[in-house]
Biopython code that builds the backbone (N, CA, C, O; Angstrom):
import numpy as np
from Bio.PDB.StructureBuilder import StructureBuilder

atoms = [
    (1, "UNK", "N", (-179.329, -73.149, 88.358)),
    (1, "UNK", "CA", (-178.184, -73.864, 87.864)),
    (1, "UNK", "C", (-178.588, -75.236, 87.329)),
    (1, "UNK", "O", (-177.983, -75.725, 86.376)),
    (2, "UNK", "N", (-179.407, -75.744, 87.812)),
    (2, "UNK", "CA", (-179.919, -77.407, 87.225)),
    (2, "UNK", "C", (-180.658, -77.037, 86.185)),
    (2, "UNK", "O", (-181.081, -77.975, 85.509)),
    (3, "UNK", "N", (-180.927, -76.039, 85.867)),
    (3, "UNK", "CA", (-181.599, -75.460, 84.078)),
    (3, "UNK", "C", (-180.718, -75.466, 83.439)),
    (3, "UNK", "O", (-180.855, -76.183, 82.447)),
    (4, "UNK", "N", (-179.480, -74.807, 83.555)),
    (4, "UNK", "CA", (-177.815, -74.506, 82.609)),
    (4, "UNK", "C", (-177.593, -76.097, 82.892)),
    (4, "UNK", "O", (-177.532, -76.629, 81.783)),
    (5, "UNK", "N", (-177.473, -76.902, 83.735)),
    (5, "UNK", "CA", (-177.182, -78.163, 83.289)),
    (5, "UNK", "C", (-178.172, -78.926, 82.324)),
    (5, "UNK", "O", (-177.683, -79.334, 81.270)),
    (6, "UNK", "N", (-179.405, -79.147, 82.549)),
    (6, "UNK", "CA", (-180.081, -79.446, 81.604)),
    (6, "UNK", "C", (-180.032, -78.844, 80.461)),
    (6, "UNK", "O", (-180.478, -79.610, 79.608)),
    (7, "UNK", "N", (-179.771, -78.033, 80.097)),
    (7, "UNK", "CA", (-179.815, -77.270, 78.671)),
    (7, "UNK", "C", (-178.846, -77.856, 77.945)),
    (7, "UNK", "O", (-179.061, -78.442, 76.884)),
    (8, "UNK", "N", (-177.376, -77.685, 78.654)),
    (8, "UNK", "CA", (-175.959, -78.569, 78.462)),
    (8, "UNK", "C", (-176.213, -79.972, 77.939)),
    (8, "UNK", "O", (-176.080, -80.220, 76.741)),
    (9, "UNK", "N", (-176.503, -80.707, 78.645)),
    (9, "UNK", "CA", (-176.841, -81.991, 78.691)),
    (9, "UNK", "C", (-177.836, -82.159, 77.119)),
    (9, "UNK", "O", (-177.693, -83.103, 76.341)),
    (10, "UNK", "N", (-178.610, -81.258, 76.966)),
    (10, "UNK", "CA", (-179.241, -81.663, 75.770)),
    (10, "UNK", "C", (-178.827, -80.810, 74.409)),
    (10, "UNK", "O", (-179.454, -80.699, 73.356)),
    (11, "UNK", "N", (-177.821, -80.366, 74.718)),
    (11, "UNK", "CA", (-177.166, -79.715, 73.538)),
    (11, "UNK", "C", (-176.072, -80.621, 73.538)),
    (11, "UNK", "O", (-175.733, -80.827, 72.373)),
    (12, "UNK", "N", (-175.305, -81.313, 74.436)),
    (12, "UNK", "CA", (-174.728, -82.522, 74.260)),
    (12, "UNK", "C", (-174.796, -83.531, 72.983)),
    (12, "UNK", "O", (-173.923, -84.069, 72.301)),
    (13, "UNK", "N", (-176.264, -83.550, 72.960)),
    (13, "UNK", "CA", (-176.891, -84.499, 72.478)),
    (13, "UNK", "C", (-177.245, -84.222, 70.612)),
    (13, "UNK", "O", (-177.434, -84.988, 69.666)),
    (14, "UNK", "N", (-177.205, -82.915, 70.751)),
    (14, "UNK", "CA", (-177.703, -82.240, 69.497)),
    (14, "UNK", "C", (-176.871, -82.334, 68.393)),
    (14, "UNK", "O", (-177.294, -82.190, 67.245)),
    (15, "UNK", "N", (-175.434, -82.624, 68.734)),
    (15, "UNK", "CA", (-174.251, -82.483, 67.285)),
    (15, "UNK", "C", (-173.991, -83.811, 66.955)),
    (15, "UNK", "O", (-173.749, -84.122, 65.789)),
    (16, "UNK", "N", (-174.031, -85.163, 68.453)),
    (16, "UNK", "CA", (-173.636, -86.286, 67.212)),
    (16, "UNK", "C", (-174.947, -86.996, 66.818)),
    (16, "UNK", "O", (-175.163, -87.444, 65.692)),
    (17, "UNK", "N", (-175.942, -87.062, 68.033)),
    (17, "UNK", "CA", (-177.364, -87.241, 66.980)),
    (17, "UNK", "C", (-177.341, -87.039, 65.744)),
    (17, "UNK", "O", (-177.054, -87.919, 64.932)),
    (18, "UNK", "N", (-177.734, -85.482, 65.352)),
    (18, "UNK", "CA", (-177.938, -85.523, 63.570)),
    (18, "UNK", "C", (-176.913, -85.401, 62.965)),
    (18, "UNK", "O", (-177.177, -85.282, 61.769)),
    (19, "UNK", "N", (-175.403, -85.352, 63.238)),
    (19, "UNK", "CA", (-174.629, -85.115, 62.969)),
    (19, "UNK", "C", (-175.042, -86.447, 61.232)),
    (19, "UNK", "O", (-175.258, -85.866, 60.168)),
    (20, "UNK", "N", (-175.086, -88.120, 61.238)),
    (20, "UNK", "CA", (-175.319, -88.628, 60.488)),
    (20, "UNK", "C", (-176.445, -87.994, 59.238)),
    (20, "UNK", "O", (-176.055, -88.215, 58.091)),
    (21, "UNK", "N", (-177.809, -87.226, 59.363)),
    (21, "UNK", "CA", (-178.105, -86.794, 58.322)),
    (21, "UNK", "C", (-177.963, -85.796, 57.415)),
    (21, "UNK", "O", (-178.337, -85.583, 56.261)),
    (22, "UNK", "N", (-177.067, -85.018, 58.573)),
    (22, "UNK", "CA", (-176.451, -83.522, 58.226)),
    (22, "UNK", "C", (-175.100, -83.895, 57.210)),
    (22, "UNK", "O", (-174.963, -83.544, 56.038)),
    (23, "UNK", "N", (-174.154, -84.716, 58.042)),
    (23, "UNK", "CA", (-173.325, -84.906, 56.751)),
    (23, "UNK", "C", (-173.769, -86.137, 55.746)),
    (23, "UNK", "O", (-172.940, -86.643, 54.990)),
    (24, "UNK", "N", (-174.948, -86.517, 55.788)),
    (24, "UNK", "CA", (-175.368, -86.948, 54.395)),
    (24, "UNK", "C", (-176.132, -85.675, 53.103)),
    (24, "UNK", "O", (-176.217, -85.676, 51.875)),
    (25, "UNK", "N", (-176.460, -84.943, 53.939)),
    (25, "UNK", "CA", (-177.039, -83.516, 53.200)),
    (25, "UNK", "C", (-176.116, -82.652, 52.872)),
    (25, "UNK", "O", (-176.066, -82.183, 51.735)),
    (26, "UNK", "N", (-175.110, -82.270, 53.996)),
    (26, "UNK", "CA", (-174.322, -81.471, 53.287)),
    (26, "UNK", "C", (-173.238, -82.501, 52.512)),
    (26, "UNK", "O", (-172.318, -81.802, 52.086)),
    (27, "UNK", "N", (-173.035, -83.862, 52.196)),
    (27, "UNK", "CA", (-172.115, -84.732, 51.136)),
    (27, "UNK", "C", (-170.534, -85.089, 51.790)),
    (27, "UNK", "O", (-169.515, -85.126, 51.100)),
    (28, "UNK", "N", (-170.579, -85.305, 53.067)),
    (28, "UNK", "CA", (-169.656, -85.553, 53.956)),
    (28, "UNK", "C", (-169.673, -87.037, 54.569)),
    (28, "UNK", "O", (-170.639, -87.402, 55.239)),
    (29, "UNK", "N", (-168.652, -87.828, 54.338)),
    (29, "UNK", "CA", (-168.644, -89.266, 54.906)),
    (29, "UNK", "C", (-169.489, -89.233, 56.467)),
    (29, "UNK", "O", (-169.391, -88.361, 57.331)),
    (30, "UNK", "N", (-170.043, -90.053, 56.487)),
    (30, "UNK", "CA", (-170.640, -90.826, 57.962)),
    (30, "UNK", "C", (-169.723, -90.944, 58.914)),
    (30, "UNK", "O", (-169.954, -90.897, 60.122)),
    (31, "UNK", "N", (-168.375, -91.141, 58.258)),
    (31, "UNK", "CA", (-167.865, -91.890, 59.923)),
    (31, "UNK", "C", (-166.873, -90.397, 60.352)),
    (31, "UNK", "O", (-165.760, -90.437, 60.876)),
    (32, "UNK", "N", (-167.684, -89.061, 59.938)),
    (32, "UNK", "CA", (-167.491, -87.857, 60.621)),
    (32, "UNK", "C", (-168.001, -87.583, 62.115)),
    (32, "UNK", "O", (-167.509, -86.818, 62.943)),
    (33, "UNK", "N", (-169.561, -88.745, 62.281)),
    (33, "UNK", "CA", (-169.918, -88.668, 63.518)),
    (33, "UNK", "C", (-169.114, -88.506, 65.028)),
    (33, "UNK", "O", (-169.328, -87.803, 66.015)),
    (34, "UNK", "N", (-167.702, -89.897, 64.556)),
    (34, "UNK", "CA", (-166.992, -89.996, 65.096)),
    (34, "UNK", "C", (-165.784, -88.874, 65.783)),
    (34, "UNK", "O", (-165.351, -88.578, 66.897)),
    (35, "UNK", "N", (-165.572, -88.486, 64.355)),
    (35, "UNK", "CA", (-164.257, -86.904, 64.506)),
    (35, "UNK", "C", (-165.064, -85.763, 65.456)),
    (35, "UNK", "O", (-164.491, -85.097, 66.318)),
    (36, "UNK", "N", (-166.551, -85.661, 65.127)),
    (36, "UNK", "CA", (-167.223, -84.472, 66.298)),
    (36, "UNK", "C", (-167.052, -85.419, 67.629)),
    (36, "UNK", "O", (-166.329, -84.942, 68.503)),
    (37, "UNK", "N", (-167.674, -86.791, 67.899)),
    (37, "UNK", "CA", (-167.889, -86.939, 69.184)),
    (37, "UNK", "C", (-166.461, -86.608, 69.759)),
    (37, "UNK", "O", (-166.330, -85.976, 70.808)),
    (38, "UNK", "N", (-165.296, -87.114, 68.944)),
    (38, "UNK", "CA", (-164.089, -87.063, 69.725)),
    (38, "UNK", "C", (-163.732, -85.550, 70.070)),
    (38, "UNK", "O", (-163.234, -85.209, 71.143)),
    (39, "UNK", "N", (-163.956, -84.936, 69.329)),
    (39, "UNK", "CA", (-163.984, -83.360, 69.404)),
    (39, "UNK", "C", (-164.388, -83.062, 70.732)),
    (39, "UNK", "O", (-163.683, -82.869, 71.722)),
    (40, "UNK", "N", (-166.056, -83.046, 70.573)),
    (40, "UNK", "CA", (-167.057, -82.513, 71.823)),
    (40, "UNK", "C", (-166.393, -83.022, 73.192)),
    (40, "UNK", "O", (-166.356, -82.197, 74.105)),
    (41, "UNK", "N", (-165.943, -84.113, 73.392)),
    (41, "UNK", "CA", (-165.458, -84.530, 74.059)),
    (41, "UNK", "C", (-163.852, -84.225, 74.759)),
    (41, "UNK", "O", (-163.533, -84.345, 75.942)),
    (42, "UNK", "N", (-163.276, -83.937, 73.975)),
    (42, "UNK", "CA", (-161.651, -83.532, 74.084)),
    (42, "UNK", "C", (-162.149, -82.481, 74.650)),
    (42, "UNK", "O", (-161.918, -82.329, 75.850)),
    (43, "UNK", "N", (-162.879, -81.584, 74.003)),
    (43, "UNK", "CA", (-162.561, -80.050, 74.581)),
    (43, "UNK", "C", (-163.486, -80.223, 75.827)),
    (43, "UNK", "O", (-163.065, -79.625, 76.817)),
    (44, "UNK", "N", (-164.524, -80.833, 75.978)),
    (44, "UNK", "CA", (-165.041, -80.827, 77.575)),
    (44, "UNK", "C", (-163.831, -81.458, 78.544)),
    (44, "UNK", "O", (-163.814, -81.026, 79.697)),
    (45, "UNK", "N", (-162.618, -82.641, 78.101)),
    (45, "UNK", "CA", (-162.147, -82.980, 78.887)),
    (45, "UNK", "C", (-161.230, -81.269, 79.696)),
    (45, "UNK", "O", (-161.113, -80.790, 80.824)),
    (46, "UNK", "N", (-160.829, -80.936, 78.413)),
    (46, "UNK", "CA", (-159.918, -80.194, 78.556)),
    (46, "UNK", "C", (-160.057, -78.771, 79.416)),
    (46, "UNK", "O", (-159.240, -78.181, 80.122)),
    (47, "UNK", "N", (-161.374, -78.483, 79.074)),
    (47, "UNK", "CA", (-162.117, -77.526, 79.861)),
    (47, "UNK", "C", (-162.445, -77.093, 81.362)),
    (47, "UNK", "O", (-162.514, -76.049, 82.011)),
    (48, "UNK", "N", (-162.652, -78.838, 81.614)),
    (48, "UNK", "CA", (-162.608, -79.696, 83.137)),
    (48, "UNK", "C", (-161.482, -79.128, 84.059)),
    (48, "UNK", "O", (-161.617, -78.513, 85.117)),
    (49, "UNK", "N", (-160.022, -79.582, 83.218)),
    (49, "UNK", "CA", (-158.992, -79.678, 83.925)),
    (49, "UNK", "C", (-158.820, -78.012, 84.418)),
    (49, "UNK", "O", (-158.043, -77.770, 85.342)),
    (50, "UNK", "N", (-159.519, -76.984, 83.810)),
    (50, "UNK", "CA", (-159.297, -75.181, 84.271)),
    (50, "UNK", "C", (-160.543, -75.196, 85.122)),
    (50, "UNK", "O", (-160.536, -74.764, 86.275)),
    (51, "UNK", "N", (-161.190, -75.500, 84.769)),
    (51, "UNK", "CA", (-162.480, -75.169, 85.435)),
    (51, "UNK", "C", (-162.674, -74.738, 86.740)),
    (51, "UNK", "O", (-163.414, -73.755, 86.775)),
    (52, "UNK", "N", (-162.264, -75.128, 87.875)),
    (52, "UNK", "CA", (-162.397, -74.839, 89.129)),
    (52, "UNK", "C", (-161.065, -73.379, 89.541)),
    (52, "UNK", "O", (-161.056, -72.930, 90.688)),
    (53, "UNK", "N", (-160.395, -73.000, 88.822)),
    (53, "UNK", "CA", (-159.968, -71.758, 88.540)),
    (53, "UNK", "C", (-160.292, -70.716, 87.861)),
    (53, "UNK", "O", (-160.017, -69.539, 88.097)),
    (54, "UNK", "N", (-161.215, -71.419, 86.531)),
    (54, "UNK", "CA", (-162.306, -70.441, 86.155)),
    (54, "UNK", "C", (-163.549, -70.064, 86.953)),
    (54, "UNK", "O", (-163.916, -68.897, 86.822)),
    (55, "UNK", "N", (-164.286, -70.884, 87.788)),
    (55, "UNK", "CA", (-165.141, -70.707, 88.623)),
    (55, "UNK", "C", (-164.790, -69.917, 89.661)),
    (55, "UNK", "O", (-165.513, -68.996, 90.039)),
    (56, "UNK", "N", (-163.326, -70.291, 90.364)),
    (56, "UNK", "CA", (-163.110, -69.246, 91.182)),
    (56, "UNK", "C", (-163.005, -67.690, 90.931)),
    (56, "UNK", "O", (-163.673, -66.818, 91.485)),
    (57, "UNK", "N", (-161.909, -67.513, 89.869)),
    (57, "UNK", "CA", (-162.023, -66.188, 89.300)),
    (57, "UNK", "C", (-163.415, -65.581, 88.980)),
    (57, "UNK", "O", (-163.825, -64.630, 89.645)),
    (58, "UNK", "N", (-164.132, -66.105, 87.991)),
    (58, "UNK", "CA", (-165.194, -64.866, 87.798)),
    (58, "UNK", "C", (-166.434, -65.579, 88.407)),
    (58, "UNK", "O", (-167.481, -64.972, 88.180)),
    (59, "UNK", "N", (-166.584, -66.889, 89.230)),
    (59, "UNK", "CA", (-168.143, -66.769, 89.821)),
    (59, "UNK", "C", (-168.915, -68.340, 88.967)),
    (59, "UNK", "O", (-168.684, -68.885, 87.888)),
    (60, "UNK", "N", (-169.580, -68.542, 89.748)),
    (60, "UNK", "CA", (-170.447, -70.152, 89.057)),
    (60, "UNK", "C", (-171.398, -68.942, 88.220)),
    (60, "UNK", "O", (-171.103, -68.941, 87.025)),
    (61, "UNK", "N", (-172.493, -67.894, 88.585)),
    (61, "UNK", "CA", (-173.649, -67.385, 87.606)),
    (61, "UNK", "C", (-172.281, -66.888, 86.397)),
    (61, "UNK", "O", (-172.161, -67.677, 85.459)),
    (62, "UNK", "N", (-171.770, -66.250, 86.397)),
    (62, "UNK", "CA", (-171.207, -65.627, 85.630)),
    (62, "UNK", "C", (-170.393, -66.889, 84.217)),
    (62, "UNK", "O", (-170.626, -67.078, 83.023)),
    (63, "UNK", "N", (-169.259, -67.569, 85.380)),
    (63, "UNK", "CA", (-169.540, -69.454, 84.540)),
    (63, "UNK", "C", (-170.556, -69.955, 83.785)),
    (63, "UNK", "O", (-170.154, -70.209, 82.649)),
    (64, "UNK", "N", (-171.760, -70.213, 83.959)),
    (64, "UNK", "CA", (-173.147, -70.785, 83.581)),
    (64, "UNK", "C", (-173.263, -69.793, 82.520)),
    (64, "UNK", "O", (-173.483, -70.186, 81.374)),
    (65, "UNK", "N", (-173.117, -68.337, 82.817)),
    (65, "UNK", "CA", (-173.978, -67.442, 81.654)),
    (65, "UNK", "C", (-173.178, -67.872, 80.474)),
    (65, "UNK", "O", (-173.625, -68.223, 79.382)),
    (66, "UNK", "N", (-171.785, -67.786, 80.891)),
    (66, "UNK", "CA", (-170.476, -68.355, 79.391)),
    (66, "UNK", "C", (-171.044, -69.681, 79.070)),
    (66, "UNK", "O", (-171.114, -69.936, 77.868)),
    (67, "UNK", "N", (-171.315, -70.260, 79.606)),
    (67, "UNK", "CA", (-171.482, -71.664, 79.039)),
    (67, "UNK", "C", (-172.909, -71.680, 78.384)),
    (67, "UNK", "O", (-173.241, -72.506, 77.534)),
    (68, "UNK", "N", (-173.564, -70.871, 78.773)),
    (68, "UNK", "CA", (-175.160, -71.526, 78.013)),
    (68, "UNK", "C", (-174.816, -70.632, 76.510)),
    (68, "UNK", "O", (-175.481, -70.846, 75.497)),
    (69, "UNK", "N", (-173.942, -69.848, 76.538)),
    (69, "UNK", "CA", (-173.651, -68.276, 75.253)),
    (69, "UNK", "C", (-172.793, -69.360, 74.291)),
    (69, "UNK", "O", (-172.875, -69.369, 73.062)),
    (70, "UNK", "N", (-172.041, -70.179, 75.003)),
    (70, "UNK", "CA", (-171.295, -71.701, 74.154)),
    (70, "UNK", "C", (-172.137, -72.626, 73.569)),
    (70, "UNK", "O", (-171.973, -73.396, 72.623)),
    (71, "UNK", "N", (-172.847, -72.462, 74.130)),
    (71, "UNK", "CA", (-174.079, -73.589, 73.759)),
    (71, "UNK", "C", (-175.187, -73.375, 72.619)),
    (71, "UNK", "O", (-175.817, -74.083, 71.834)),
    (72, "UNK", "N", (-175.052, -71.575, 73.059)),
    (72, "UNK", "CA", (-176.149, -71.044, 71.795)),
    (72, "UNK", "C", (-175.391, -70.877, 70.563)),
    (72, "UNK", "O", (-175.879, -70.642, 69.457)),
    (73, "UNK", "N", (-174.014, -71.035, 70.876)),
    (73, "UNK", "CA", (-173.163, -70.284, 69.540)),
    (73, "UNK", "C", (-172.550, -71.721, 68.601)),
    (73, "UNK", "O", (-172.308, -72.007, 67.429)),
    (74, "UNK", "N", (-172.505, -72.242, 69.710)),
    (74, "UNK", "CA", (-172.670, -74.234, 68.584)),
    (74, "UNK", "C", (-173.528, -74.436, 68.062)),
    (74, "UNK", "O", (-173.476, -75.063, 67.004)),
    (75, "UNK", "N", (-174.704, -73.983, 68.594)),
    (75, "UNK", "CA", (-176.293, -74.330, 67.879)),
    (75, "UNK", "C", (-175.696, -73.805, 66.772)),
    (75, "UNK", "O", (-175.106, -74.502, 65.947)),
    (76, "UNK", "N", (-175.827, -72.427, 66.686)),
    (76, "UNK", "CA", (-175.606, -71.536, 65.635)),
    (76, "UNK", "C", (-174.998, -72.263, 64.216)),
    (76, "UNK", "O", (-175.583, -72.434, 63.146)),
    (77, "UNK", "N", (-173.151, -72.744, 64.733)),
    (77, "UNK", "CA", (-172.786, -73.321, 63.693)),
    (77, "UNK", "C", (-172.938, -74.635, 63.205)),
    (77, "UNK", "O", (-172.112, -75.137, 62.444)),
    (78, "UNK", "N", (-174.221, -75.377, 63.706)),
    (78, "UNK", "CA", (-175.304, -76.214, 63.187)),
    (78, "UNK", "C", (-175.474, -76.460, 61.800)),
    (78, "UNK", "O", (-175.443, -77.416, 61.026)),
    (79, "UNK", "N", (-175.770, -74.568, 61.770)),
    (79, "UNK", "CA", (-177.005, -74.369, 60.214)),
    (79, "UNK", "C", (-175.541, -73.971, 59.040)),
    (79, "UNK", "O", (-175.699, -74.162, 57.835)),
    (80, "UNK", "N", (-174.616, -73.596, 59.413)),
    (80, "UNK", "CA", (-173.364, -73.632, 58.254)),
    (80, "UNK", "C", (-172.878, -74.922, 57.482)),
    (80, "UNK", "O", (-172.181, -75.812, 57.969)),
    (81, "UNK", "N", (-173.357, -74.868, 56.227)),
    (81, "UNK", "CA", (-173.502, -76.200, 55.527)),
    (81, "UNK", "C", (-172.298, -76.733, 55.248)),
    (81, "UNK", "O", (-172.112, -76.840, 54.035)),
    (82, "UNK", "N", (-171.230, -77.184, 56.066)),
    (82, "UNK", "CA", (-169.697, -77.796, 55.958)),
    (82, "UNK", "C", (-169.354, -78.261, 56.863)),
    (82, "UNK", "O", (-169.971, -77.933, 57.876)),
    (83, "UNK", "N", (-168.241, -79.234, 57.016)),
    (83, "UNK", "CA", (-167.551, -79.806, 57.826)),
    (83, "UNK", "C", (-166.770, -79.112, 58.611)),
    (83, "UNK", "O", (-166.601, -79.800, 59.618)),
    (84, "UNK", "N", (-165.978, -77.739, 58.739)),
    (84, "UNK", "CA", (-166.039, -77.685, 59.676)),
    (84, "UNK", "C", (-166.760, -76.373, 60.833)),
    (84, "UNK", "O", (-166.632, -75.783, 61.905)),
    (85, "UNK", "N", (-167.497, -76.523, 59.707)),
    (85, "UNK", "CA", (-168.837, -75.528, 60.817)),
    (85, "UNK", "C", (-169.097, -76.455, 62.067)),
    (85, "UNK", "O", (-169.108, -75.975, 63.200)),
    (86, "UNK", "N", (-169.426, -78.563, 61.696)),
    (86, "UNK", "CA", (-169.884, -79.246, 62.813)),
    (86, "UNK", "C", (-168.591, -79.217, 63.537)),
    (86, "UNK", "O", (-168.514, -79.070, 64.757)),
    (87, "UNK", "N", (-167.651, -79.354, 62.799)),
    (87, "UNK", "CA", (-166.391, -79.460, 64.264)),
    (87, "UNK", "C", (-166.463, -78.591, 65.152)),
    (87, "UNK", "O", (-166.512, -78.879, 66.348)),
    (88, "UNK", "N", (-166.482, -77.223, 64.628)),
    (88, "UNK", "CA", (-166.412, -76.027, 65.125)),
    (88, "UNK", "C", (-167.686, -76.240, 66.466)),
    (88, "UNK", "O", (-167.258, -76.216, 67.620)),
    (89, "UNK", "N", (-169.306, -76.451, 66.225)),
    (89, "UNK", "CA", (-169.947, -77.054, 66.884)),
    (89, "UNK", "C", (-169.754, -77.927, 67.816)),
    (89, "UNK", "O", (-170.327, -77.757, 68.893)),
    (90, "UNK", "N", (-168.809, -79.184, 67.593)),
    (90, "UNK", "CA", (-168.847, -79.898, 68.266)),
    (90, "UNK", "C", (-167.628, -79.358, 69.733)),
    (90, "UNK", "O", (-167.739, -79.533, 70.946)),
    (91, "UNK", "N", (-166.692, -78.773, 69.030)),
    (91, "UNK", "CA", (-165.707, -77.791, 70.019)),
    (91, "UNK", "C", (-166.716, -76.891, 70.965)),
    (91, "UNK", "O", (-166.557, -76.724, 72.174)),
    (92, "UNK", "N", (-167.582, -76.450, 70.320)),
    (92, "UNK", "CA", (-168.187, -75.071, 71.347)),
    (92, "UNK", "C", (-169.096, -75.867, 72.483)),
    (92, "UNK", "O", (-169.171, -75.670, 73.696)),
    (93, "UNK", "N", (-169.731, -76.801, 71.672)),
    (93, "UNK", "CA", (-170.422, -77.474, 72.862)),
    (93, "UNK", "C", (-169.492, -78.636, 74.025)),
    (93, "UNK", "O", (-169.940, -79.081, 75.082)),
    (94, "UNK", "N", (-168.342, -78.868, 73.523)),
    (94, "UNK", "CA", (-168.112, -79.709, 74.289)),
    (94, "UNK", "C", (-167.114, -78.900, 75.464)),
    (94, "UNK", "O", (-166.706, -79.426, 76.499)),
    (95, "UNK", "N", (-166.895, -77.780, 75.110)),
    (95, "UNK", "CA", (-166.246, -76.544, 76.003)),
    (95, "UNK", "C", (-167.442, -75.960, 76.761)),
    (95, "UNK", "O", (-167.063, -75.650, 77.890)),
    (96, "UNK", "N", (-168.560, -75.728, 76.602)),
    (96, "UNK", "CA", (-169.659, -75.385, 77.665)),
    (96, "UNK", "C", (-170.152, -76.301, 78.143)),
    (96, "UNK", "O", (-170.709, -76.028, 79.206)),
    (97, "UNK", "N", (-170.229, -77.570, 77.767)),
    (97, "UNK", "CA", (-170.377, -78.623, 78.891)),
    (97, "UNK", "C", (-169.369, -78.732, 80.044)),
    (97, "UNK", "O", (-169.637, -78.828, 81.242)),
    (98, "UNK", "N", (-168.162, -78.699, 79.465)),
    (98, "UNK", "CA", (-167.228, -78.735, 80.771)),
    (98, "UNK", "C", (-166.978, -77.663, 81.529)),
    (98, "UNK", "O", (-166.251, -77.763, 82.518)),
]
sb = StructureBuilder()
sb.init_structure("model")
sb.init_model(0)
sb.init_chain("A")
sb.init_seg("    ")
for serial, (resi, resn, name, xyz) in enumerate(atoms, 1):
    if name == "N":
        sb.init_residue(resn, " ", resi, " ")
    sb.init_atom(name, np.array(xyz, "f"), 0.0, 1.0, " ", f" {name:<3s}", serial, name[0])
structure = sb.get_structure()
């Protein structure tokens, strides 16, 4: 389980980091950084507040496996060259963090 957190934690990190050269490449204002962090963030808050009813129902391994499959599937919409492929990103990761 401290691997699925570390993994989390650095996929955290992965959408508003480059988020600045990505929307200079794909031709999207800078202060988009902002609209993902608030994103990634909302949906981890929001995620939080079920969470310990999701854990109960199906299990912490079974929890962790959903969340790292959130984590791979934000990566994913990384490489989709638009705005809201990163939102979409910044939603998936900030829902498997929480």
């Amino acid at each position: 389980m401290l691997v699925t957190q570390v993994a989390g934690a650095a996929t955290l990190a992965t959408v508003p980091v480059p988020t600045p050269e990505i929307a200079g490449t794909f031709g999207i204002d800078s202060s988009f950084v902002g609209i993902c962090t608030g994103i990634l963030f909302a949906a981890s808050t929001l995620v939080l507040l079920v969470s310990g009813s999701i854990i109960s129902q199906f299990g912490t391994v079974r929890t962790n496996q959903v969340a790292v499959g959130g984590s791979s599937l934000a990566l994913l919409f990384v490489f989709i060259p638009n705005s809201w492929s990163l939102a979409m990103s910044a939603l998936f990761v900030g829902a498997a963090y929480g």
